[in-house]
C-alpha positions, 0 to 999 in steps of 0.5 A: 629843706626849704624851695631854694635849698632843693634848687641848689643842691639840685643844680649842684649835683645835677651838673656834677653827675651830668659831667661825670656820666656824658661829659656834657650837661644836660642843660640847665633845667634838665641839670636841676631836675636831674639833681633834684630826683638824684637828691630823692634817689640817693637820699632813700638809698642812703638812708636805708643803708644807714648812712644818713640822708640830704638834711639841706646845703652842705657836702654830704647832702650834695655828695649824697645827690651826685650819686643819686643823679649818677644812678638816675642818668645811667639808668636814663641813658639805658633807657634811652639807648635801648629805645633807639636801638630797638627803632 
């Protein structure tokens, strides 16, 4: 996948999963990267489970992203709770 395919399966499904995981995005930079690691993620998760992996701009590459950006933000958010309560 070429620079601008990454940037917009990154802002798709870093938008996508920040709404599903906090109900408000992260912002729109934050979305990208988000998504863009989500891509990374899902895509290494998928591709071991046998499933296939995010090949470029279209509905199971994105749909593999989300679930990854899902994955990354929950994880974050414990990260980061547990950080706050333990200050």
């Amino acid at each position: 996948m070429g620079l601008l395919s990454w940037l917009l399966v990154g802002l798709i499904a870093g938008f996508i999963g920040s709404k599903i995981v906090n109900r408000a995005g992260e912002g729109l930079v934050r979305d990208v990267l988000l998504g863009i690691l989500g891509a990374i993620v899902g895509g290494a998760i998928f591709s071991r489970l046998g499933f296939g992996s995010v090949t470029g701009v279209n509905l199971p590459s994105i749909v593999i992203a989300i679930i990854g950006a899902i994955i990354v933000l929950v994880v974050y958010h414990a990260v980061i709770g547990q950080k706050r309560a333990a200050a």
